[in-house]
MIGU-630558 format. One record per residue (C-alpha): residue number from 1; x, y, z; residue in three letters. Coordinates in steps of 0.5 Angstrom, whole numbers, plus 500, padded with zeros to 3 digits. Layout:
<atom NUM; <X; Y; Z>; "ALA">
...
END
This chain:
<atom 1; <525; 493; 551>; "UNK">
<atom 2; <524; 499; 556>; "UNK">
<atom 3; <520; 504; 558>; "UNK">
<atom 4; <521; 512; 554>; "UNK">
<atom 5; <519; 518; 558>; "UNK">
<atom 6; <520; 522; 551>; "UNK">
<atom 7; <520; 517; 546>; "UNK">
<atom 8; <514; 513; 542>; "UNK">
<atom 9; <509; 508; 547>; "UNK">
<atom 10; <506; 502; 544>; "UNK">
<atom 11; <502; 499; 547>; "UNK">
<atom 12; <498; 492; 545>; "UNK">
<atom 13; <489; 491; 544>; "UNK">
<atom 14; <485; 488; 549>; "UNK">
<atom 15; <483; 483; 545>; "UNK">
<atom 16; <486; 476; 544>; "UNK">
<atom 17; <491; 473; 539>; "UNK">
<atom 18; <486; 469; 536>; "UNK">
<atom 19; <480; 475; 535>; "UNK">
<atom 20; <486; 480; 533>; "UNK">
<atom 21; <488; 473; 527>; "UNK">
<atom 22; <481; 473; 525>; "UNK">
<atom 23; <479; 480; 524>; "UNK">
<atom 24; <486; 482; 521>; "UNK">
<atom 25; <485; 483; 514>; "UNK">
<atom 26; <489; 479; 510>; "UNK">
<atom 27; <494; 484; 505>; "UNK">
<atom 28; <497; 482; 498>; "UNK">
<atom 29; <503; 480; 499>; "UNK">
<atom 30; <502; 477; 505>; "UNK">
<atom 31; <504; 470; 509>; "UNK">
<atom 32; <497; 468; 509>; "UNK">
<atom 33; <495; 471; 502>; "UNK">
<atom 34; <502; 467; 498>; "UNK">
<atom 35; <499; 461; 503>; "UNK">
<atom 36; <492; 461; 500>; "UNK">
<atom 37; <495; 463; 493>; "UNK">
<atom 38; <498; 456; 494>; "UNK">
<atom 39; <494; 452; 496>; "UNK">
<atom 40; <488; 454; 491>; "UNK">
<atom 41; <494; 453; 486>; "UNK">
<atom 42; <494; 446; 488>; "UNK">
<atom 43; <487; 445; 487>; "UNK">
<atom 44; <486; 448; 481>; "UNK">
<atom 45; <491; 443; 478>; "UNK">
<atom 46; <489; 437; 481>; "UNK">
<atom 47; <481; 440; 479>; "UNK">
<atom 48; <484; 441; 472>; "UNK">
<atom 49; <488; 434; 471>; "UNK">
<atom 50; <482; 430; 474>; "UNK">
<atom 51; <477; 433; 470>; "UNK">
<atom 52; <482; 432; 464>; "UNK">
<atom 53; <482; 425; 466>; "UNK">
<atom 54; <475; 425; 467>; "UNK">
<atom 55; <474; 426; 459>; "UNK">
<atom 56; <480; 421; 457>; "UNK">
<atom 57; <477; 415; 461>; "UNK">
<atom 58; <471; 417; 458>; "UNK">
<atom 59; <473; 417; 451>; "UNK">
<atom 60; <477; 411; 453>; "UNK">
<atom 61; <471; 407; 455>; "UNK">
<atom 62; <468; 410; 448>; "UNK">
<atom 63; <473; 409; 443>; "UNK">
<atom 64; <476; 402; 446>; "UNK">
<atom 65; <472; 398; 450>; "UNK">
<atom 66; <465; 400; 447>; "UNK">
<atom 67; <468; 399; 440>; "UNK">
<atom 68; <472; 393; 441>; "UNK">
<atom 69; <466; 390; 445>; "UNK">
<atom 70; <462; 391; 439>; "UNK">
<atom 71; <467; 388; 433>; "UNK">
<atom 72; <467; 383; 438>; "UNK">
<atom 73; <459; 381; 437>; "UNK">
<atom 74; <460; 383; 430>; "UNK">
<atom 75; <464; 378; 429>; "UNK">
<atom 76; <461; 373; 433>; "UNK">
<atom 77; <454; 373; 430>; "UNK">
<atom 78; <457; 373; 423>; "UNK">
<atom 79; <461; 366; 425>; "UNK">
<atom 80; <454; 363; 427>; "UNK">
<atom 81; <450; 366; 422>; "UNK">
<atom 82; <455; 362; 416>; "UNK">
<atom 83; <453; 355; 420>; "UNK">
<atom 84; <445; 357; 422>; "UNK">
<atom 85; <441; 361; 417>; "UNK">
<atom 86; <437; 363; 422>; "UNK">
<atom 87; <441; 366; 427>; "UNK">
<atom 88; <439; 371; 431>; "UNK">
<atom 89; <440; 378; 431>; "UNK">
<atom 90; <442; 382; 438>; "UNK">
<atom 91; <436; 384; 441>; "UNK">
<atom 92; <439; 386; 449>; "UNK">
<atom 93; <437; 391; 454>; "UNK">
<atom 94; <444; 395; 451>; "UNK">
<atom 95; <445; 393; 444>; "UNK">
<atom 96; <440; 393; 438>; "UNK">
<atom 97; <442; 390; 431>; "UNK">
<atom 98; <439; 391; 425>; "UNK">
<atom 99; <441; 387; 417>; "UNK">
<atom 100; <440; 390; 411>; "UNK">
<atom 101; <439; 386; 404>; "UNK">
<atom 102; <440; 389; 398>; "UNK">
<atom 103; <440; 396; 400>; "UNK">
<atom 104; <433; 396; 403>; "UNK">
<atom 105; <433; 400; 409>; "UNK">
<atom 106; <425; 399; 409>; "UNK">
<atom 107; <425; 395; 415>; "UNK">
<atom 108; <430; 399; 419>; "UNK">
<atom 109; <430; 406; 423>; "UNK">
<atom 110; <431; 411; 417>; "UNK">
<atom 111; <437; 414; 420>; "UNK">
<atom 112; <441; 408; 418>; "UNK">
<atom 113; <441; 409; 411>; "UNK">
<atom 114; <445; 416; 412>; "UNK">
<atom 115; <450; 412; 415>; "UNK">
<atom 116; <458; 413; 412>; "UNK">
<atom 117; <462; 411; 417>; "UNK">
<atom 118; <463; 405; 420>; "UNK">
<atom 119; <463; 407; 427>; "UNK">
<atom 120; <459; 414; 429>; "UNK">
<atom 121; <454; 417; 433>; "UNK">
<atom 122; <447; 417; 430>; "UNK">
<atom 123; <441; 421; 431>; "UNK">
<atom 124; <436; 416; 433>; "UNK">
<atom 125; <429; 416; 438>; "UNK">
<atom 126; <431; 423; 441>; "UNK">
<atom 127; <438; 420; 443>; "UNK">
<atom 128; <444; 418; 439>; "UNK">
<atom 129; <447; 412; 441>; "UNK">
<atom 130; <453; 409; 438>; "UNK">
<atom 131; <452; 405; 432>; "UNK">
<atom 132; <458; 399; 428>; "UNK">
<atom 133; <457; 397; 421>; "UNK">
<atom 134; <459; 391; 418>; "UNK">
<atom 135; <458; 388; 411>; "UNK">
<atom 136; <459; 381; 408>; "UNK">
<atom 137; <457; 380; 402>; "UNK">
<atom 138; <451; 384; 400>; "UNK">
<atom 139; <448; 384; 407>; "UNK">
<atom 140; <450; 390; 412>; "UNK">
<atom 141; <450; 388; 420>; "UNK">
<atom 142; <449; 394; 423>; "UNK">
<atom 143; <450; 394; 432>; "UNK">
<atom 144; <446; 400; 436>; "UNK">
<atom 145; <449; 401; 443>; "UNK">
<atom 146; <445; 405; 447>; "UNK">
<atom 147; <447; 412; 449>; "UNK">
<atom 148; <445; 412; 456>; "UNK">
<atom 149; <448; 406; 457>; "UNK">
<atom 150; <455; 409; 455>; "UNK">
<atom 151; <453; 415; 459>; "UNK">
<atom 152; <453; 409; 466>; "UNK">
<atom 153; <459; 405; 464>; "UNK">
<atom 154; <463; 413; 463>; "UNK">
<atom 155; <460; 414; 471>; "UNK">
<atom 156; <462; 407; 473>; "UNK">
<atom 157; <467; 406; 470>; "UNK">
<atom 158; <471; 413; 470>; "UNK">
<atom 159; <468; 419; 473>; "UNK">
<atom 160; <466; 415; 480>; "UNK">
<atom 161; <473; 412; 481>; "UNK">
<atom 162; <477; 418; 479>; "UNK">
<atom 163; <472; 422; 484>; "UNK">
<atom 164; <475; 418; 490>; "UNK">
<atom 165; <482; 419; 488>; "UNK">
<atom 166; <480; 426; 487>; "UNK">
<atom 167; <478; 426; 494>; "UNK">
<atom 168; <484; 423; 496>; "UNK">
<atom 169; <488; 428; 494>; "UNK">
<atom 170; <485; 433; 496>; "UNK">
<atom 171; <484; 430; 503>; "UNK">
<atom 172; <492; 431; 503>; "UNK">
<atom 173; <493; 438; 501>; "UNK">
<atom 174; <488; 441; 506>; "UNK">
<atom 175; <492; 437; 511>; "UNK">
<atom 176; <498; 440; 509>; "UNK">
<atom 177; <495; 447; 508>; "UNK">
<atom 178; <492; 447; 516>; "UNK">
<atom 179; <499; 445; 518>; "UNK">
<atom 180; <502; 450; 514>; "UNK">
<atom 181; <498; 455; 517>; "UNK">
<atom 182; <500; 452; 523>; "UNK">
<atom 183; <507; 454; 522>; "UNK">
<atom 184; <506; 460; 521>; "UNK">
<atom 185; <502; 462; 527>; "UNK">
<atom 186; <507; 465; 530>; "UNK">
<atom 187; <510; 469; 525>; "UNK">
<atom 188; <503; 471; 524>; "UNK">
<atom 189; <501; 473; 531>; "UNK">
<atom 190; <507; 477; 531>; "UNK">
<atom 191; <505; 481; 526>; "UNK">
<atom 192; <499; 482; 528>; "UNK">
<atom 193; <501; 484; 535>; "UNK">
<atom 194; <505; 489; 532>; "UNK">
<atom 195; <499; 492; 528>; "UNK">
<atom 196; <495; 494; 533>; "UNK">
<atom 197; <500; 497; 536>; "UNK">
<atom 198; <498; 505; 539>; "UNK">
<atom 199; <503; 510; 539>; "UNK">
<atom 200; <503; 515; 544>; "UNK">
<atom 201; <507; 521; 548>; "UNK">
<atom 202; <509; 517; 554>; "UNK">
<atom 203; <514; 512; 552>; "UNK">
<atom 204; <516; 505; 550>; "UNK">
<atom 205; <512; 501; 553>; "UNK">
<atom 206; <514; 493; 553>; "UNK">
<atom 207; <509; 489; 549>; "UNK">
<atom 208; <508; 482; 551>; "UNK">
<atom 209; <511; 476; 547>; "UNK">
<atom 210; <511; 471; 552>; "UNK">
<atom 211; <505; 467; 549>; "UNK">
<atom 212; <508; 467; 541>; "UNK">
<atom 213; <515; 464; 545>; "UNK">
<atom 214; <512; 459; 549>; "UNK">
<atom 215; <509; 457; 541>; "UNK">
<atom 216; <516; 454; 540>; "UNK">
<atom 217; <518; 457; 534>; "UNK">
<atom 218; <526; 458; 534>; "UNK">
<atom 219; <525; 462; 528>; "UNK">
<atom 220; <521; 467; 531>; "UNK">
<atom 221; <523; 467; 538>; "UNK">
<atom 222; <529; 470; 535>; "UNK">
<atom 223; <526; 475; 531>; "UNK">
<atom 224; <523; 477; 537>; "UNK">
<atom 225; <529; 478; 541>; "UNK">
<atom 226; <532; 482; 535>; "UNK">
<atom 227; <526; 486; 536>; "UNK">
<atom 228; <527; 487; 543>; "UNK">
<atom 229; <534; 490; 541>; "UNK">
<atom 230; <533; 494; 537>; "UNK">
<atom 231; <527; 498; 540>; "UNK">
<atom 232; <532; 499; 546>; "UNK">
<atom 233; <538; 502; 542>; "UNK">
<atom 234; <532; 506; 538>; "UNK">
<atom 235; <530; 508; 545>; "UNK">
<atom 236; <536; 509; 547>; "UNK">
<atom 237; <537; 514; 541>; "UNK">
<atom 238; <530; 517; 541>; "UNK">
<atom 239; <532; 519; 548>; "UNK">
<atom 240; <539; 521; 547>; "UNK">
<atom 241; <536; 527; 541>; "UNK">
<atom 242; <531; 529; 545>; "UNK">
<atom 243; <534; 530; 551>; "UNK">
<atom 244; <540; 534; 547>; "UNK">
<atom 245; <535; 539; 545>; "UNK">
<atom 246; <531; 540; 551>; "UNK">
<atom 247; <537; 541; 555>; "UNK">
<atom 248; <541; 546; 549>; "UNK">
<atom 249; <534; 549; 549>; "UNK">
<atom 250; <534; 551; 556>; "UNK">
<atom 251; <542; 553; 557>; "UNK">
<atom 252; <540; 558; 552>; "UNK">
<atom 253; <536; 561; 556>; "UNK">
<atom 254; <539; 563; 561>; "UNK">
<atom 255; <544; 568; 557>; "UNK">
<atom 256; <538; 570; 552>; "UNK">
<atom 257; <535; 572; 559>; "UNK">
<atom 258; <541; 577; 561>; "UNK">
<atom 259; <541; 580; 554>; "UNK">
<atom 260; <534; 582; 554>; "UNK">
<atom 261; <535; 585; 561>; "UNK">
<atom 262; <540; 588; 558>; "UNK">
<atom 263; <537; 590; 551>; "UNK">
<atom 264; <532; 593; 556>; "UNK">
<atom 265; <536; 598; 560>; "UNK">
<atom 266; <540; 600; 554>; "UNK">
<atom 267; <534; 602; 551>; "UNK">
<atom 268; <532; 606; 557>; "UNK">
<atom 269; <538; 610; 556>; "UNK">
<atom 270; <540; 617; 552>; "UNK">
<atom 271; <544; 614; 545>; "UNK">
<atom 272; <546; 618; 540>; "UNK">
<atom 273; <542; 616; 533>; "UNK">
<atom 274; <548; 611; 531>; "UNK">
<atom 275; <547; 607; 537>; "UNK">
<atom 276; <540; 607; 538>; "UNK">
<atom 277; <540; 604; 531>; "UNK">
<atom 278; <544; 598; 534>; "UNK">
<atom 279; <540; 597; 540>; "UNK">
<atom 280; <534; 597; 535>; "UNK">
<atom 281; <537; 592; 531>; "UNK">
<atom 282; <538; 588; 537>; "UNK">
<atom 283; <532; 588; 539>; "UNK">
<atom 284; <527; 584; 534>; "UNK">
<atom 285; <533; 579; 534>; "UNK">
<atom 286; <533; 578; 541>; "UNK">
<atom 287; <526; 577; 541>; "UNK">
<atom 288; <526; 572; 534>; "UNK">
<atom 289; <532; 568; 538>; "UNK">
<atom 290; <527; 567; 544>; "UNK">
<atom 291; <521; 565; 540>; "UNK">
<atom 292; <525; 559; 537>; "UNK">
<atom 293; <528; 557; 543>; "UNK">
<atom 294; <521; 556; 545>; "UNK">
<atom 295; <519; 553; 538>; "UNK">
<atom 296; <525; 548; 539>; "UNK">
<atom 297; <523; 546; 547>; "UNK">
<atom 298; <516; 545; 544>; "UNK">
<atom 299; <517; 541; 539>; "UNK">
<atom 300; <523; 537; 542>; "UNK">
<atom 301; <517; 535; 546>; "UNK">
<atom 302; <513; 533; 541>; "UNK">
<atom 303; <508; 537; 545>; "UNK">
<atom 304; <500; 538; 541>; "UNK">
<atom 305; <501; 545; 538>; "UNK">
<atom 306; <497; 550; 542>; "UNK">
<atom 307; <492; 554; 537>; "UNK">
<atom 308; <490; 562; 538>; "UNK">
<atom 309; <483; 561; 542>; "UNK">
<atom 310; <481; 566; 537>; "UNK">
<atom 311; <482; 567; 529>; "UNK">
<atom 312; <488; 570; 528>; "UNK">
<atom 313; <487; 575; 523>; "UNK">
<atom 314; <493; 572; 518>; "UNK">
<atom 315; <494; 578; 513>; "UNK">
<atom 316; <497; 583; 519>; "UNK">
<atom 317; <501; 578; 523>; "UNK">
<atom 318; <504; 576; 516>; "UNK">
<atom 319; <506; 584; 514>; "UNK">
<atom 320; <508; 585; 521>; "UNK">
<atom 321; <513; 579; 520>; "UNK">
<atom 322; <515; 581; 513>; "UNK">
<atom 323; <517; 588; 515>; "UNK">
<atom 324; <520; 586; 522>; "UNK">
<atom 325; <525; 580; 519>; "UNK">
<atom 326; <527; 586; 514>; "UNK">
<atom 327; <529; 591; 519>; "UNK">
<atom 328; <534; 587; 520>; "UNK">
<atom 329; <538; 587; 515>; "UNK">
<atom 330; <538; 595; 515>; "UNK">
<atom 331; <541; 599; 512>; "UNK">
<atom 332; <540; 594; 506>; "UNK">
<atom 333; <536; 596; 500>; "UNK">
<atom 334; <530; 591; 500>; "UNK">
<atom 335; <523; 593; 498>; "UNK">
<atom 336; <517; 590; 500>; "UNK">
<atom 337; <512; 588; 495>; "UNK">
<atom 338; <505; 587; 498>; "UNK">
<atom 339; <500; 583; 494>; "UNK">
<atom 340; <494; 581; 498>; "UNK">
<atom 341; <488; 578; 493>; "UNK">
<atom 342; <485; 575; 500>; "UNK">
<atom 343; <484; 577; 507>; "UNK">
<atom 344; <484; 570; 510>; "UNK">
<atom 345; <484; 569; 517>; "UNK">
<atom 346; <484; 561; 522>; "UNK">
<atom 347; <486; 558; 528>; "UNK">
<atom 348; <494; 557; 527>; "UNK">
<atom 349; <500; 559; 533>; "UNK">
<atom 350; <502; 565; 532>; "UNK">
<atom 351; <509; 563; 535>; "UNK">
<atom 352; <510; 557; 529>; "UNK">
<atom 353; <508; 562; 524>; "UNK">
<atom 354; <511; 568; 525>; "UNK">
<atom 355; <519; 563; 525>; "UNK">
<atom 356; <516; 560; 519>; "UNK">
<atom 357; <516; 567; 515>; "UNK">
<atom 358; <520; 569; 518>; "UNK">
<atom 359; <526; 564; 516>; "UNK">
<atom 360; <523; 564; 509>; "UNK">
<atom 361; <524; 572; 507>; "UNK">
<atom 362; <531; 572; 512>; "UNK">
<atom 363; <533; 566; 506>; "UNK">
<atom 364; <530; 571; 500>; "UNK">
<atom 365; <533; 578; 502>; "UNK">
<atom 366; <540; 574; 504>; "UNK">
<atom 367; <541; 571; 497>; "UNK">
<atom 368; <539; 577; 494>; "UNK">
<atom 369; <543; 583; 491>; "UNK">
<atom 370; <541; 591; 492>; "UNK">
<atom 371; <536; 593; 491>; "UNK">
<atom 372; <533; 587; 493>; "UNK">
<atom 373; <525; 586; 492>; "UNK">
<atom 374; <521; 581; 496>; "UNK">
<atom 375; <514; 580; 494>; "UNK">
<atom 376; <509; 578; 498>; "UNK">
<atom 377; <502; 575; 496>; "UNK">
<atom 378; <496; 571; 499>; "UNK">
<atom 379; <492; 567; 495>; "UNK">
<atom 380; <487; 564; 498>; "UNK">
<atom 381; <491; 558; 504>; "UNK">
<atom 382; <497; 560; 499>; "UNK">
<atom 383; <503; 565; 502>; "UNK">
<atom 384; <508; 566; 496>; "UNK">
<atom 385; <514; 570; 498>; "UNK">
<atom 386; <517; 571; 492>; "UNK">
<atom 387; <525; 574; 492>; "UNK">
<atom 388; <529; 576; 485>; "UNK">
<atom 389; <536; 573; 487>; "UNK">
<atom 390; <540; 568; 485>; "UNK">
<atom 391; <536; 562; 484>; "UNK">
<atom 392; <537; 555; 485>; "UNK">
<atom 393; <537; 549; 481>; "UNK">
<atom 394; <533; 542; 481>; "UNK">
<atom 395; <539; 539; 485>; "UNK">
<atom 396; <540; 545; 490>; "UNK">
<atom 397; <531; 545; 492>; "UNK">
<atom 398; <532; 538; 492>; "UNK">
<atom 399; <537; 538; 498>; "UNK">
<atom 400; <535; 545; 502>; "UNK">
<atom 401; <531; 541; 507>; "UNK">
<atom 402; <536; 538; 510>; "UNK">
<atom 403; <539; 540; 516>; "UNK">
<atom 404; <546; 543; 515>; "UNK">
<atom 405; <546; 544; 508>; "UNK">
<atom 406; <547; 551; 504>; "UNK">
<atom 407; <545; 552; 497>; "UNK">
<atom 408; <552; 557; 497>; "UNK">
<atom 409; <557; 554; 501>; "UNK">
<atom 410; <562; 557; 499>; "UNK">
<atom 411; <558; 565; 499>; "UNK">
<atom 412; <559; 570; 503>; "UNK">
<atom 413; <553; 568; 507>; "UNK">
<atom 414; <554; 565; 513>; "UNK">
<atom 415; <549; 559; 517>; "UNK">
<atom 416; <549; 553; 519>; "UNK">
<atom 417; <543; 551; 514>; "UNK">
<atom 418; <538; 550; 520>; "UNK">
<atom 419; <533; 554; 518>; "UNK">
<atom 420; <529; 551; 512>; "UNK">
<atom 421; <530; 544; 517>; "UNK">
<atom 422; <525; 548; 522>; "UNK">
<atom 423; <521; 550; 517>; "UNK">
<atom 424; <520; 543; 514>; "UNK">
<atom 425; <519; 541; 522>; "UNK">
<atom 426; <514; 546; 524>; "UNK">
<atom 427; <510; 545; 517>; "UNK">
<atom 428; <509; 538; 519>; "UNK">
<atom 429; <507; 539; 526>; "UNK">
<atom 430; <502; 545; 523>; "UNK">
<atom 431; <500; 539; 516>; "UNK">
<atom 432; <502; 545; 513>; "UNK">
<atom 433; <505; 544; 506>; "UNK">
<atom 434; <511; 548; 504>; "UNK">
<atom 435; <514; 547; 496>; "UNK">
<atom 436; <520; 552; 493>; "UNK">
<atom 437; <521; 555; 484>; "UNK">
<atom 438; <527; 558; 483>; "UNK">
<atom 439; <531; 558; 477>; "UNK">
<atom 440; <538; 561; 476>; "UNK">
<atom 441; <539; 568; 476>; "UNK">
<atom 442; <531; 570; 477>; "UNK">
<atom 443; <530; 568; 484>; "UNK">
<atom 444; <526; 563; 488>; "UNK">
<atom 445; <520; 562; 490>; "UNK">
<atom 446; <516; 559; 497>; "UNK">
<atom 447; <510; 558; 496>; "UNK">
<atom 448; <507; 556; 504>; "UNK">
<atom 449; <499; 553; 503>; "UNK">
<atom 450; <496; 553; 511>; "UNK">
<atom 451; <490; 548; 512>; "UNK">
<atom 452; <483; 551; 515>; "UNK">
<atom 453; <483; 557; 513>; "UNK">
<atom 454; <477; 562; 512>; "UNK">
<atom 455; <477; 568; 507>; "UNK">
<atom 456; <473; 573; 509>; "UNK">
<atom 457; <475; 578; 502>; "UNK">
<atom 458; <477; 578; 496>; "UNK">
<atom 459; <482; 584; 493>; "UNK">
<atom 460; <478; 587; 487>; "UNK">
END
């Protein structure tokens, strides 16, 4: 990239790359925000499937094993009680069994009695242990496992090993994240780079790259390259506009200055009336062409706008211009309709203002037939200069902006379609807002809204 006397300056922060990397904000849409987005994807999924297998293995130990286990003791107990009368009934730290003969549940917990399944819950001593029910003949075995007991198996069985799978999971999926982000550091830092970025009047500056090509990256390091060519052929451009403007500019002024001398001693001379008339109309052209060279120098530039020292009184420099732009088109039938509902005043560049207006009732009496009637109003920040001519479609007000455009190109009226491309361009410059009405065959209407303005009256 190189160095622009006329074009944009970027320069880069002070801080470091890894200061700027941190502070940056991470936008939506971003690199770093689809990055982050998938790998909380990822852990969420796996979150979910380990949960799920949590609760599957759980009701596996559940519904299989811990109910296997107790048909087998079931069927165990009622072999050995076909051969030993007095065997025993299961009485372990996890299981608990109970017989009922004859449908006498006066020596059994109660809660048994409610019993209509052969394997299900109850709600026994403040917990609900697992309960399996046989019967042969007319005595019912009924089998307790302790629900705390189902509760460890669960956890040893189960949860713990599926937390250790999910950790092992989750160790692979975080590595992969940092080297991801690792992968995209350069195009990161690139960004980031080109954010803090500052612009300025002096030129281009060239940006340092050379940290984020050393990163290896050859992806990037093309992209850099891309960009550096680009930034010298829009430099180029830049450079190549604005000198085309400065130097245009400056021939100009040499045979403007010649005519004004001469408008000078013409005026000094004895005319007759009809020349006098001329000479007249001459003059305030003369001094418009001077102040829009002057306009054109400074924007070209792209120099900060000088404001008046003082506030200027807005309502008298906007009549003086109106009726000085019309006094061109002499000896012309066009009226000048006053409207001020305000006396505003504000700090504005009377030279801007004056080319402003001065082009907006230009267009509105050249698009106009005799007798022509040219409205002026100030509402408030509002100047509405509004004329009764030909009018414009929604398509031609879309376009007017644009240099060399012409609503009526094939009309009578001359010009290069300049006018309303300075208007736009001062407008900017200023933070004004300009905005048209028209309709075919009613006129058109400019509305310019100024910023910072003072009311100092209001028509009554």
């Amino acid at each position: 990239m190189i160095v622009d006397n006329n074009g944009l300056l970027l320069t880069t922060s002070s801080r470091n790359v890894p200061t700027e990397m941190k502070k940056r904000k991470v936008e939506k849409g971003s690199m770093i925000s689809h990055l982050n987005k998938v790998f909380i994807i990822q852990l969420v999924f796996i979150s979910l499937a380990t949960v799920g297998g949590v609760m599957g293995a759980a009701k596996v130990v559940e519904d299989v094993l811990i109910k296997e286990a107790l048909i087998g003791e079931a069927e165990f107990y009622w072999q050995h009680k076909d051969k030993y009368a007095e065997f025993p009934l299961p009485k372990t730290m996890n299981l608990t069994g109970y017989e009922v003969r004859d449908e006498d549940y006066s020596l059994v917990p109660q809660a048994l009695k409610g019993i209509t399944k052969q394997y299900q819950r109850v709600d026994l001593n403040d917990k609900r242990p697992i309960v399996y029910v046989t019967k042969k003949g007319d005595t019912k075995l009924f089998l307790i496992f302790e629900e705390a007991q189902v509760s460890k198996l669960a956890l040893y069985f189960g949860i713990t090993p599926l937390i250790i799978v999910l950790l092992i999971v989750y160790l692979p999926a975080f590595i992969s994240f940092v080297f991801s982000k690792r992968a995209f550091s350069p195009v990161l830092r690139l960004v980031g780079r080109l954010e803090t970025a500052k612009v300025s009047k002096k030129g281009l500056e060239k940006l340092q790259f050379d940290d984020i090509k050393q990163m290896g990256n050859v992806d990037v390091n093309t992209l850099i390259d891309a960009f550096d060519d680009f930034s010298k052929q829009l430099s180029q451009l830049i450079n190549r506009e604005r000198n085309f403007s400065r130097y245009a500019s400056h021939e100009l002024r040499t045979p403007l200055t010649v005519l004004r001398g001469s408008m000078a001693l013409l005026q000094r001379q004895d005319l007759d009336d009809k020349s006098r008339r001329l000479v007249n109309r001459m003059q305030p052209m003369i001094e418009e062409m001077q102040a829009l060279i002057e306009a054109l120098l400074m924007l070209s530039r792209d120099e900060v706008i000088e404001l008046s020292d003082d506030p200027v009184l807005i309502n008298d420099l906007l009549k003086s211009t109106v009726k000085d732009t019309i006094r061109l088109f002499d000896p012309r039938d066009i009226e000048m309709v006053w409207q001020p509902r305000h006396l505003i005043q504000g700090y504005i560049s009377e030279q801007l203002f004056s080319i402003v207006i001065s082009n907006l009732v230009r267009n509105a009496c050249v698009y106009s037939d005799d007798p022509a009637v040219i409205k002026v109003t100030i509402n408030h920040s509002e100047i509405i200069i509004e004329d009764n001519g030909k009018g414009m479609t929604k398509e031609q007000i879309a376009h007017i902006m644009e240099p060399f455009y012409r609503a009526d190109e094939h009309g009578k009226e001359k010009g290069f379609g300049l006018g309303l491309s300075i208007v736009e361009m001062i407008c900017k410059q200023c933070e004004w807002e300009i905005k048209f009405e028209s309709e075919i065959g009613k006129g058109t209407k400019a509305i310019l809204t100024l910023d910072r303005v003072e009311i100092l009256a209001t028509a009554k």
